[in-house]
N, C-alpha and C positions, 0 to 999 in steps of 0.2 A: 574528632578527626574522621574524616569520609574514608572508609575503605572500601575494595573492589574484589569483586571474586569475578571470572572468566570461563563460562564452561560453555561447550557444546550439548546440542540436542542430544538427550538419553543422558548427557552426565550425569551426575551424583554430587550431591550436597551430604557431609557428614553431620549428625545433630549431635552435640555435647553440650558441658555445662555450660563454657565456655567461647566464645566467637575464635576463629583463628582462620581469617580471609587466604591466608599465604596457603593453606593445606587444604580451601573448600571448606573447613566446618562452620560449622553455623550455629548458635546458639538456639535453646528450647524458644524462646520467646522469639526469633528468626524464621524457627520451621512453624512455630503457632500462626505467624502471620501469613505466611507462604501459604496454606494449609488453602487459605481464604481466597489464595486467588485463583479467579475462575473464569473463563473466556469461551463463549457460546457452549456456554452449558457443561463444559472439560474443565476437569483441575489441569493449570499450567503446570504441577510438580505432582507423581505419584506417590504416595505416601509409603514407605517399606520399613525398614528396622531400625532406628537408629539413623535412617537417611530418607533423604529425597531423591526422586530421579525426572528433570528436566524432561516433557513431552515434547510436538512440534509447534513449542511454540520459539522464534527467535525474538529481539529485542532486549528491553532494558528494565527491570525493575528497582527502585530504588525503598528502602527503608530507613531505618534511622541509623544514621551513620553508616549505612552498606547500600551499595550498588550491585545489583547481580547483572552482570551482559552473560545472555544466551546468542550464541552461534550457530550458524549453519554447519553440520556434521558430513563435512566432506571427506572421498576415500585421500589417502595418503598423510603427510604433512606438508601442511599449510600454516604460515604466520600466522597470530591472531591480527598483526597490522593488512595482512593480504585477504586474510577473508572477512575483517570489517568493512575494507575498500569493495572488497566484491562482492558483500551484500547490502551495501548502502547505494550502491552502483543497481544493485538489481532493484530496488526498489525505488529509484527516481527513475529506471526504463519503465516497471511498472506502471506508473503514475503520471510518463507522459503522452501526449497525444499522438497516439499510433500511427497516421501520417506522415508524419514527421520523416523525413528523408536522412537525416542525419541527427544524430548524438554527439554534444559537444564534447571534447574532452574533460576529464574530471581529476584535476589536482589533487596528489595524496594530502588529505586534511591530515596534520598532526595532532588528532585528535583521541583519548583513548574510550570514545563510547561512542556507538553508534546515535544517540538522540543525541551528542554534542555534535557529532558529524553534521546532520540533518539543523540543527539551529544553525551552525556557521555557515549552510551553505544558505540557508534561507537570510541570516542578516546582511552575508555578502549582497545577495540581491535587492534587498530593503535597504542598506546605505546607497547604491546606484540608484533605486527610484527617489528616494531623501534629497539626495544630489541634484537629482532633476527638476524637485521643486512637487510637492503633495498635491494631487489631484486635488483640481477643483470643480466646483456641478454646480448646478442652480437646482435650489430646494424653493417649493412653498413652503410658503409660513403662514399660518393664520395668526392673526394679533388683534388687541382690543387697546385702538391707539389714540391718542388726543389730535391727528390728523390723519386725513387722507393718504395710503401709500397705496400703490398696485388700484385693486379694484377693491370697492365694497361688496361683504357676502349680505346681502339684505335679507335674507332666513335670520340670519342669525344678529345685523343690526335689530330687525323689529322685537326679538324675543327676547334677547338679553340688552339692550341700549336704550329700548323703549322711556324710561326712567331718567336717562341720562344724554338727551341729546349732542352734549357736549364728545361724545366718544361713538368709535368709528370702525367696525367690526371688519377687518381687512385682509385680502391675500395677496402677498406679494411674493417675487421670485429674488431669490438673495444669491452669489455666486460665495460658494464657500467651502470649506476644508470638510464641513461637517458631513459625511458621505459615507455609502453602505463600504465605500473601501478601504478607508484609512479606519474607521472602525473596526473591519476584518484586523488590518495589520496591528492595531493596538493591541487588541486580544489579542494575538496572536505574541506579541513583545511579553505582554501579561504573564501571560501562562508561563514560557519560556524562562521567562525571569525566576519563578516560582519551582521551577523542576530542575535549571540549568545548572551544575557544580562546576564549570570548567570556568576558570576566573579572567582570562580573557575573554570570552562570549560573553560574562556577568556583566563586565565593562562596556561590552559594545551596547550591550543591551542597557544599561544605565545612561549613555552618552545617548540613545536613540529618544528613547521615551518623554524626555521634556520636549520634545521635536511632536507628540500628540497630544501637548494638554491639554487643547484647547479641544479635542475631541472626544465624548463621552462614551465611556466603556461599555460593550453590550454583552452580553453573555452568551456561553459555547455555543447552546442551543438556536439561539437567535442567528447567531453567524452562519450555522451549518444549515441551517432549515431553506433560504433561500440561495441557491449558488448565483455569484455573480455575473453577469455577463458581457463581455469584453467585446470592443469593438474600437476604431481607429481613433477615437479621444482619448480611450482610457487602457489602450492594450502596452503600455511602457511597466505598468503593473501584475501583468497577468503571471508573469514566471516568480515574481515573489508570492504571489495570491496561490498558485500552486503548490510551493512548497509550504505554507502555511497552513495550506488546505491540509496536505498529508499530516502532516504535526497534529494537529487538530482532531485531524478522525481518528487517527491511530494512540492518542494520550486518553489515559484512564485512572482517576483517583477514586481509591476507596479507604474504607477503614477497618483494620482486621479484627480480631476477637480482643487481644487481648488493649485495644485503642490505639494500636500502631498505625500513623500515616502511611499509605502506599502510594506510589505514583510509576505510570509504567506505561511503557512506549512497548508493543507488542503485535505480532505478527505472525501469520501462521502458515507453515513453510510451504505445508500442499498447496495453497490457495494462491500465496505469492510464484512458487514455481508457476502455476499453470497460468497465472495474468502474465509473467514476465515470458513464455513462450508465447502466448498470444501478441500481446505489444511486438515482441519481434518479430513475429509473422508479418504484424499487420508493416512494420516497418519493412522488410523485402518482398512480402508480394504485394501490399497496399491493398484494395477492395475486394481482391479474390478472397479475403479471410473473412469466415462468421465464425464470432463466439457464442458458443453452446447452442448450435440449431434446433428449430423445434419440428417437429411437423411428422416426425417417426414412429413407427411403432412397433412394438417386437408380435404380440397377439391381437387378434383379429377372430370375434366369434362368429359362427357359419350363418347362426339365425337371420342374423340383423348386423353382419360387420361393423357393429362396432368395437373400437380398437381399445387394447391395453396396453400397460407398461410401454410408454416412452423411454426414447431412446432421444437423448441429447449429451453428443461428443463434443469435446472441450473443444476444441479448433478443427472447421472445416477450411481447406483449400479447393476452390474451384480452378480446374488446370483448364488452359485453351481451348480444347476438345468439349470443355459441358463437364467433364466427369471430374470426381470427385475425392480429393484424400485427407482421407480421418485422421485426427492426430490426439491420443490421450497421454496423458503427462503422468506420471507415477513416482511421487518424491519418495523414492525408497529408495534401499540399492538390493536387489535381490542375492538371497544363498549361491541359489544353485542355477534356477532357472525363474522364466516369468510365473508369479502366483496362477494357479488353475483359476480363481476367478478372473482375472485382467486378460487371460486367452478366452474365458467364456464372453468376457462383455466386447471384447475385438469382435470375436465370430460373429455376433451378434451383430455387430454393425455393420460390418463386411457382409452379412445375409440380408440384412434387411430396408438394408439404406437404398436407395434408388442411385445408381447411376456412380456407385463408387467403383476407385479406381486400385488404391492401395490404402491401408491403415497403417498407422505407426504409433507404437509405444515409445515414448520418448522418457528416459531414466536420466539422471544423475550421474555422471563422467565415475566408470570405475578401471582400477587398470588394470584388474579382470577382465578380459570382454568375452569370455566363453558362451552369455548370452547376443551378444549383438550380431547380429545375421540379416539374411533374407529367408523367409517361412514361407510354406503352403500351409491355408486349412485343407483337409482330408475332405475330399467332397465326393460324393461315391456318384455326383451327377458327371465327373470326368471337370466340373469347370475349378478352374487354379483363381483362389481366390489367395492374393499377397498378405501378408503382414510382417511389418520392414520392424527391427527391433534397432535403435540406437541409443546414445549417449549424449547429454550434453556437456562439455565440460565448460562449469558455470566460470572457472577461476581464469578462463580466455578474457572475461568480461572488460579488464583491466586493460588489456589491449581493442578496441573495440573494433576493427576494422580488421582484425583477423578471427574474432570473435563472428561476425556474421559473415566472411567466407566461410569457416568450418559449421555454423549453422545453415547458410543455400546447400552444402555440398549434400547435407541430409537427403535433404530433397530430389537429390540429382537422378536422371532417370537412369544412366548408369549404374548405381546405386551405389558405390563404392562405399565399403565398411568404415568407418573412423574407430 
């Protein structure tokens, strides 16, 4: 029987002899496996006394017979149904094309994990391209045939036919299912099938699959090496091929110590914060946004100016005027005030950037807000250099159309507090 445990970031897993999902504990051979897993070079679980404790990583791990879902550690109380929707929500912003003018509305899935979340919305749109009938392309084929098809490859009639006059070394063009696409979406049915517990999805995913037999399966690696590219024949697929895409990069099997199968859909909060501020940038101001500019530098030696330590800020805003506002993202939620590092690397920016206007630290919605203000750096040249301190509050998300009024309003030159 599959069981589920539900913690938030910095939670705690207790270790015992015994499993007992309902109270977080976890069996020795649970934390031995856990121990093992490891994501850009970080253990996803700290190892302490008798327990584990959850880093920033969120998603989904599964072992045998247990399911661990990690959450986003947001201030107050929050559903675990509300903040799956608003982190499965932040990560299909993430992931979609920043132009983008509008975000569709997103149905509360009744679903209780976020990788079942993310499968259902990807088969929802895999049954609609199904519907519309499986892309078809024209492939060459070389064949070694008893007639004439297409054209003759004569390199390769003389060197291999030579012997056998009767046969016809040929290229022809065939119109067929067989294609870099529906390849993608098989693998992609594959995998799903192999990781997915939720028995409706298992179904959808069983009713879909005889629908690709006739298409040979390629491997992750294969799929992911070349990305596909979409264009007015084949763009009826793209929004499945996306969330595929996501499943895909983000799923990870290994094997622990003690031979335990892992399999884990995982993500990592700093990094998703600061793409899903970007994506929404790029969605209300559109091309005035660059992500992580380059071309900065904090030093500069006397001899021979050449420069040191770059300086590249998570999101820049180019305002109408030419000038310029910085934006870093800091998935924390501070004590008291903002850490002395994250005021030093502002200043820094605010000193050294050319043609900046104001900077902004952007935190995580707390309902505290004894930090969120308007600041000067102390500049003993008399020039008032800004730095704007706000909040996002991510659980707006749900509502999405009062979600990016209260993110413009950040920006606003008024500057009014949220």
């Amino acid at each position: 029987m599959m069981e589920t445990i539900v913690l938030k970031e910095y939670g705690q897993l207790h270790i015992k002899d015994k499993r007992d999902a309902i109270h977080n504990v976890i069996s020795k051979e649970d934390a031995l496996a856990l121990q093992t897993v490891i994501m850009d070079e970080e253990p996803v679980f700290k190892w302490g006394y008798k327990k584990l404790t959850a880093q920033h990583w969120v998603g989904t791990i599964s072992l045998k017979n247990l399911t661990i879902e990690i959450l986003p550690k947001l201030y107050g109380y929050v559903s675990t149904d509300d903040l799956r929707a608003a982190l499965i929500r932040m990560i299909i912003i993430s992931h979609q094309n920043p132009s983008a003018r509008e975000i569709p509305g997103m149905a509360r899935m009744k679903k209780d994990s976020l990788m079942e979340m993310l499968i259902d919305t990807y088969l929802n749109l895999l049954e609609k391209y199904v519907r519309e009938g499986l892309q078809h392309s024209y492939n060459k084929i070389e064949k070694n045939m008893n007639r004439v098809k297409g054209r003759i490859l004569f390199g390769k009639q003389f060197s291999k036919n030579a012997l056998d006059p009767t046969k016809f070394w040929c290229m022809y063009s065939k119109f067929t299912e067989d294609n870099d696409i529906n390849k993608f979406m098989k693998l992609c049915l594959c995998q799903m099938n192999k990781m997915s517990r939720d028995g409706q999805n298992r179904r959808r995913i069983k009713y879909l699959l005889p629908v690709f037999d006739d298409i040979p399966l390629i491997s992750q690696e294969k799929a992911l090496a070349k990305p596909i590219i979409f264009h007015s024949t084949n763009h009826r697929a793209e929004e499945a091929y996306k969330y595929g895409l996501l499943f895909l990069n983000n799923i990870f099997s290994t094997i622990s110590a003690g031979n335990t199968p892992i399999c884990m859909m995982l993500f990592n909060m700093n990094d998703l914060y600061e793409l899903f501020v970007y994506r929404v940038s790029r969605i209300v101001f559109g091309n005035k946004v660059t992500y992580q500019m380059r071309g900065s530098y904090l030093l500069e030696r006397d001899s021979d100016s050449k420069k040191y330590v770059r300086l590249r800020p998570d999101i820049t805003i180019k305002n109408t005027d030419g000038k310029l506002d910085i934006v870093d993202t800091k998935w924390k939620i501070p004590k008291n005030f903002v850490k002395e590092s994250d005021a030093y690397q502002m200043n820094a920016y605010s000193s050294s950037i050319q043609k900046v206007d104001r900077v902004f630290l952007l935190y995580p919605y707390v309902e505290k807000r004894d930090i969120v203000g308007n600041y000067s750096f102390i500049d003993l040249n008399g020039r008032k250099r800004a730095l704007t301190i706000r909040t996002v509050d991510l659980m707006l998300v749900l509502d999405w159309k009062k979600f990016v009024k209260a993110f413009e309003s950040i920006f606003a030159r008024e500057r009014v507090c949220l």
